[in-house]
C-alpha positions as CSV (number, residue, x, y, z in Angstrom):
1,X,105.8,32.2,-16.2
2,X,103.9,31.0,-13.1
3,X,101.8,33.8,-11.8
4,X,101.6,34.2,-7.8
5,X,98.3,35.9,-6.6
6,X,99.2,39.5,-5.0
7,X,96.4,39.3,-2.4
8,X,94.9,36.4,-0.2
9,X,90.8,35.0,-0.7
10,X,88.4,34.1,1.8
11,X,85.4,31.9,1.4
12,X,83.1,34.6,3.1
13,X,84.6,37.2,1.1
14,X,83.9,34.9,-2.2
15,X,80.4,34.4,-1.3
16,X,79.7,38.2,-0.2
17,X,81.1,39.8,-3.5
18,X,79.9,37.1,-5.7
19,X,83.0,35.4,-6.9
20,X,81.9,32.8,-9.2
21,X,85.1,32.5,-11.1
22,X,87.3,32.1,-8.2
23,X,85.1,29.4,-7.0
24,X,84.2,27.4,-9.7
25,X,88.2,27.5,-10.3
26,X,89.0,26.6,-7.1
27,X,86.7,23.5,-7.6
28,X,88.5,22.4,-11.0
29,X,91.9,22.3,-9.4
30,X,90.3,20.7,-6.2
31,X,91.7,16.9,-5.5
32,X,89.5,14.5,-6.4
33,X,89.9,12.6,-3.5
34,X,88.6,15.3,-1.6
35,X,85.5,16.9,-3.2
36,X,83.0,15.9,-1.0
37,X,84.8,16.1,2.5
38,X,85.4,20.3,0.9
39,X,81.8,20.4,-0.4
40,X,80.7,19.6,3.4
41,X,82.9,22.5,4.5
42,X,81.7,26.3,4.0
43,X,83.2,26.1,0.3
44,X,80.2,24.0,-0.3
45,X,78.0,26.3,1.7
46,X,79.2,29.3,-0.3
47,X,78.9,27.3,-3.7
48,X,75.0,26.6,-2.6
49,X,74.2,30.0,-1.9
50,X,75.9,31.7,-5.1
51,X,73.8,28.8,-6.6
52,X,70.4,29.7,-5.1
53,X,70.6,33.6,-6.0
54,X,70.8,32.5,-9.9
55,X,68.5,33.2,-11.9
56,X,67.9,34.2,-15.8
57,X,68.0,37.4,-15.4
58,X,71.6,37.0,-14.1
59,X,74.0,39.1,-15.3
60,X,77.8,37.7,-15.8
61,X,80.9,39.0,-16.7
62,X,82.8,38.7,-20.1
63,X,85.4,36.0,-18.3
64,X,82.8,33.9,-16.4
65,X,80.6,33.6,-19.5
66,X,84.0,32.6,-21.3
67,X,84.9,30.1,-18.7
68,X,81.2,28.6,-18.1
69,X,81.8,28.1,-22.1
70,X,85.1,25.7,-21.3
71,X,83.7,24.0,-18.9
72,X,79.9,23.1,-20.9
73,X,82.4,22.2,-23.8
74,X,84.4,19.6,-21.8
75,X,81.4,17.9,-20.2
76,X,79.7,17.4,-23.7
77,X,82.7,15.4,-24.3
78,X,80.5,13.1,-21.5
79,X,80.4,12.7,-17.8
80,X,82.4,9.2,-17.8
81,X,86.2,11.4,-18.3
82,X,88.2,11.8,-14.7
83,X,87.4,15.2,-14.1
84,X,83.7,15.3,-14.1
85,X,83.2,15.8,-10.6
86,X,85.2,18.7,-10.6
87,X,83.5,20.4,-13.9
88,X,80.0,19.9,-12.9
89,X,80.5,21.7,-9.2
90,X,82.2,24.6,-11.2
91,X,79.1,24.3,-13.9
92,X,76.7,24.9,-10.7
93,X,77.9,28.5,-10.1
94,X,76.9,29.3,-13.8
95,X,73.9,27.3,-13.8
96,X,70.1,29.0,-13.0
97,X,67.9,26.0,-12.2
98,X,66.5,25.1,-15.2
99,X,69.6,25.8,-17.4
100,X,71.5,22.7,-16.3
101,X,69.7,18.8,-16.4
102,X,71.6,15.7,-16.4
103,X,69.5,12.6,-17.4
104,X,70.2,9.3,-15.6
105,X,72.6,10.7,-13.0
106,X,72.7,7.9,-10.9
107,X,74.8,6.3,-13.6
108,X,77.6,8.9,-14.0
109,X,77.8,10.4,-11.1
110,X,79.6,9.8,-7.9
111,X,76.4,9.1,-5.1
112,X,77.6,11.9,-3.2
113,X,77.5,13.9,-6.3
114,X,73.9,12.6,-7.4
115,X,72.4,13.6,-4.2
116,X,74.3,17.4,-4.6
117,X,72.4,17.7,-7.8
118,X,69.1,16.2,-7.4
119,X,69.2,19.2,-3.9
120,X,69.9,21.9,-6.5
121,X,68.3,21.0,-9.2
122,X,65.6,18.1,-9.3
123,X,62.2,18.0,-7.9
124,X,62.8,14.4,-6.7
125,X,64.1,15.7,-3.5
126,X,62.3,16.2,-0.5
127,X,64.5,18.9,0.9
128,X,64.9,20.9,-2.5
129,X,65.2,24.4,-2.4
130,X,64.4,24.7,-6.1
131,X,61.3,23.6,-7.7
132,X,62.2,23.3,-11.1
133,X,60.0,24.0,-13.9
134,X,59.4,23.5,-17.8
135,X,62.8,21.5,-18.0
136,X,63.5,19.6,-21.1
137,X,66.0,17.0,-20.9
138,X,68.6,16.0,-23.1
139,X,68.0,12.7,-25.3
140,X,70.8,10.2,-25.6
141,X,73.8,9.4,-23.6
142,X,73.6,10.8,-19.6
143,X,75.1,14.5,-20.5
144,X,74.5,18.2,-19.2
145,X,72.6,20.0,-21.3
146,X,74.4,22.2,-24.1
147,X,74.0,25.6,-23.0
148,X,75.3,27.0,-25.7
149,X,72.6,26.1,-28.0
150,X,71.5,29.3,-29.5
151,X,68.2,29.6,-30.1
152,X,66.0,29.4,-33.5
153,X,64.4,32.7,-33.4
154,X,65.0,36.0,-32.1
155,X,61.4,35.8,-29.9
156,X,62.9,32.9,-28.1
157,X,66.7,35.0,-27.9
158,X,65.2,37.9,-26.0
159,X,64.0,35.8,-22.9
160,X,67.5,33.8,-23.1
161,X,69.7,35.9,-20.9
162,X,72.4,33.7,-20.7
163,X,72.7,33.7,-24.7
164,X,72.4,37.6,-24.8
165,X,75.0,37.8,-22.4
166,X,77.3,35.5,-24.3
167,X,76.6,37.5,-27.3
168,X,77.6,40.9,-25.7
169,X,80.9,39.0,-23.8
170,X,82.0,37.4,-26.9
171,X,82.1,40.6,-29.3
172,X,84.0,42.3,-26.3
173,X,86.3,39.5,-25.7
174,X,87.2,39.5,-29.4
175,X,87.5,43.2,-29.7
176,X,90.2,43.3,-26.5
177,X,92.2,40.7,-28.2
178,X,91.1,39.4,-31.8
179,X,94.1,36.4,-32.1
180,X,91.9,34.8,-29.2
181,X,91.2,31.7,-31.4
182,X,88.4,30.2,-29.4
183,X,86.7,33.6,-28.9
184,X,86.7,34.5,-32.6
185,X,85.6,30.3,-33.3
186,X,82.5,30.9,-30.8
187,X,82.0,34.8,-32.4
188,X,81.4,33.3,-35.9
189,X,79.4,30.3,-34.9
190,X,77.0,32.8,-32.8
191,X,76.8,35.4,-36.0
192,X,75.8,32.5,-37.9
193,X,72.9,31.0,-35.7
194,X,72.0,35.0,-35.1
195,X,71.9,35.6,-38.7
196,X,69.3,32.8,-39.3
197,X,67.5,33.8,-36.3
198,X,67.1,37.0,-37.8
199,X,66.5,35.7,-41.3
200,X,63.2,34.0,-39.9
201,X,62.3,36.4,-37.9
202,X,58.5,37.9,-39.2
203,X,60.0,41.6,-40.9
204,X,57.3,43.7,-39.2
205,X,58.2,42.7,-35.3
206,X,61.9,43.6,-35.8
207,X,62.0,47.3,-34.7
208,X,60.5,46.0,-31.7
209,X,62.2,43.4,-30.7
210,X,65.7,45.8,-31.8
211,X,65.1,48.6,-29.9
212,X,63.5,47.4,-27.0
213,X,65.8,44.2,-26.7
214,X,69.0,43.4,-28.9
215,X,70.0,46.4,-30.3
216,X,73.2,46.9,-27.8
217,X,74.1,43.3,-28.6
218,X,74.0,43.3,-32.3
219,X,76.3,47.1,-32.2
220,X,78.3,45.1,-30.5
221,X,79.3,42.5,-32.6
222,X,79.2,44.5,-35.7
223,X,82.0,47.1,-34.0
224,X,83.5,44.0,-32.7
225,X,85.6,43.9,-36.1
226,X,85.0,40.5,-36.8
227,X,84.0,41.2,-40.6
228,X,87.9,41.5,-41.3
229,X,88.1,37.7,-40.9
230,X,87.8,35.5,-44.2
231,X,84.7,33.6,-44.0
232,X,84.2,29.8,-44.6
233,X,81.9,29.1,-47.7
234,X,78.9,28.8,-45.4
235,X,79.1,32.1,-43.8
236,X,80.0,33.7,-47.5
237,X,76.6,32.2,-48.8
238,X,74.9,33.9,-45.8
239,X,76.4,37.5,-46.6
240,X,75.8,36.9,-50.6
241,X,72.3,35.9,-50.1
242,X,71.7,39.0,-47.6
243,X,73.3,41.1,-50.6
244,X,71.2,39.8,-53.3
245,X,68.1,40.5,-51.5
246,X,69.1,44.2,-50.9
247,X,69.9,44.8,-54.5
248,X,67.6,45.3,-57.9
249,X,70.2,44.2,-60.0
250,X,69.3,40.7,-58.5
251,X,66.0,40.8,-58.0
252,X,66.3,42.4,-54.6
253,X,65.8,45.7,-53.3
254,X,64.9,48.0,-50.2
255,X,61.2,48.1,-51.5
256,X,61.0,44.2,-50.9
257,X,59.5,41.8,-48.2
258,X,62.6,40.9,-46.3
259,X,64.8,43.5,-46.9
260,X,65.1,44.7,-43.8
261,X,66.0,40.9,-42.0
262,X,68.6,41.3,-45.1
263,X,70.2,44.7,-43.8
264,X,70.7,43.4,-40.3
265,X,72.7,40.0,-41.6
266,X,74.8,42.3,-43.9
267,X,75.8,44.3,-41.5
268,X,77.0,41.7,-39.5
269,X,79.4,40.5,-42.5
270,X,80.6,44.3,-44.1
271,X,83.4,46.1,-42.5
272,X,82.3,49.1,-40.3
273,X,82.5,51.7,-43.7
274,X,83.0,48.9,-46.6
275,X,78.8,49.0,-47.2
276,X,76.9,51.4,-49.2
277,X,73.0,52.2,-49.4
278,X,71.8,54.0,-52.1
279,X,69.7,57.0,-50.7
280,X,69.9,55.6,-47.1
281,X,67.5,58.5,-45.6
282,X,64.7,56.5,-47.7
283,X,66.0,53.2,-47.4
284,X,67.2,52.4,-43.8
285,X,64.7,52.0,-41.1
286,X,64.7,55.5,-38.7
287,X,65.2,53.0,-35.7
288,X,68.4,52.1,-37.4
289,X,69.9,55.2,-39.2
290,X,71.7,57.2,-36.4
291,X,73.6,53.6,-35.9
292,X,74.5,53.0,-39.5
293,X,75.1,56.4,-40.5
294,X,77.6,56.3,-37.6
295,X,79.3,52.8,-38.2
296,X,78.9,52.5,-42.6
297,X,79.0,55.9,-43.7
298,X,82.3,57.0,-42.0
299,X,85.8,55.7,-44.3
300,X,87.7,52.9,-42.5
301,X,90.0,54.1,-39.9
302,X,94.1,53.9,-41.9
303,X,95.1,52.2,-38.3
């Protein structure tokens, strides 16, 4: 069924309330043949000044985070398909200035295009209002950076805003509806990076790093209720190896270096009340008792 909007939009009214979505949609469906006669109107005004209030510390919402995902997975397909145009000026509104570099331009991009993108987000321009710094390219093929790479360690994680936010939109999008396919695809494939993150992470700095950084994202995706999912033989080695370094039997144990990395990947693969601790008032970290007692120690809900 065709939905009809209930209420009309304005561009000033965009702009003023911050209404990246209904831009950078508005850009996707726009005609090809007329993307840069609307970029010279006040759309494109609006889309440059939503642009030039990004920053990393940027806060979106659960369905721009999940959109900015569509549209960074079709232009890693590359910047040659019919529809490029229109991705990368809906990319922009999601796009801090050193989150988004395109190497080459000049050869994939329309001229009016390449002159768009080198004012937002290149130093090569004399009239840029960005001055970008500490940009790494990507190598290859001309293509926008993936910015969904997560990160190798949980010290890089906590200065990556856009990844933190992905993490807390994704475990709510899959919570609100967990046949989303895509959602619960992305959900696993970020536990997974997290999990090694967290793995390699030095044992002493985590209650740091938890309470004064993740610790609202990781509750998130462990009430998410992802752990009902079967896992792929990957992510099973991932939650037996966690296991085997928590318990005696197998050489493990809470008294061990490690054990605590170990805790935080289980967690992330057990049920909320499936997982057991043997006298957890000695065992679990304080910072993460209150937390576990609540989630692990309650029975599963018959629902």
């Amino acid at each position: 069924m065709v939905q009809i909007p209930n209420s009309a939009w304005s561009v000033q009214g965009a702009k003023a309330q911050g209404q990246r979505e209904l831009l950078a949609r508005f850009w996707i469906a726009a005609p090809t043949d007329m993307l840069e006669i609307l970029w010279e109107s006040q759309l494109g005004q609006a889309t440059v000044e939503l642009v030039q209030v990004l920053n990393n510390d940027s806060q979106l919402t659960p369905q721009e985070i999940e959109l900015r995902t569509q549209i960074n997975e079709r232009l890693g397909q590359g910047l040659q398909q019919p529809l490029s145009p229109q991705l990368l000026l809906a990319a922009f509104l999601f796009s801090p200035k050193d989150r988004l570099i395109i190497q080459n331009p000049e050869q994939s991009l329309p001229s009016w295009l390449v002159k768009i993108y080198q004012t937002l987000y290149s130093n090569t321009s004399v009239n840029t209002t960005f001055t970008p710094s500490n940009i790494s390219g990507v190598q290859g093929d001309s293509q926008v950076e993936d910015l969904n790479k997560f990160p190798n360690t949980l010290q890089e994680l906590i200065t990556n805003k856009i990844q933190l936010n992905r993490m807390l939109g994704l475990a709510n999008l899959y919570y609100i509806d967990p046949e989303d396919k895509e959602i619960y695809d992305e959900l696993v494939e970020v536990r997974r990076s997290f999990s090694h993150a967290i793995d390699r992470c030095n044992e002493d700095a985590l209650e740091e790093i938890w309470t004064n950084h993740l610790q609202d994202r990781y509750w998130s995706m462990v009430r998410s209720g992802v752990q009902s999912q079967s896992l792929s033989s990957e992510d099973e080695d991932i939650k037996q190896t966690a296991v085997s370094k928590l318990s005696p039997a197998m050489g493990g144990g809470f008294d061990k270096p490690g054990a605590t990395n170990a805790l935080l990947i289980a967690m992330l693969y057990f049920e909320p009340g499936s997982m057991t601790v043997n006298d957890p008032d000695q065992n679990i970290p304080s910072w993460l008792k209150d937390n576990f007692q609540e989630i692990f120690m309650q029975p599963l809900s018959s629902n």
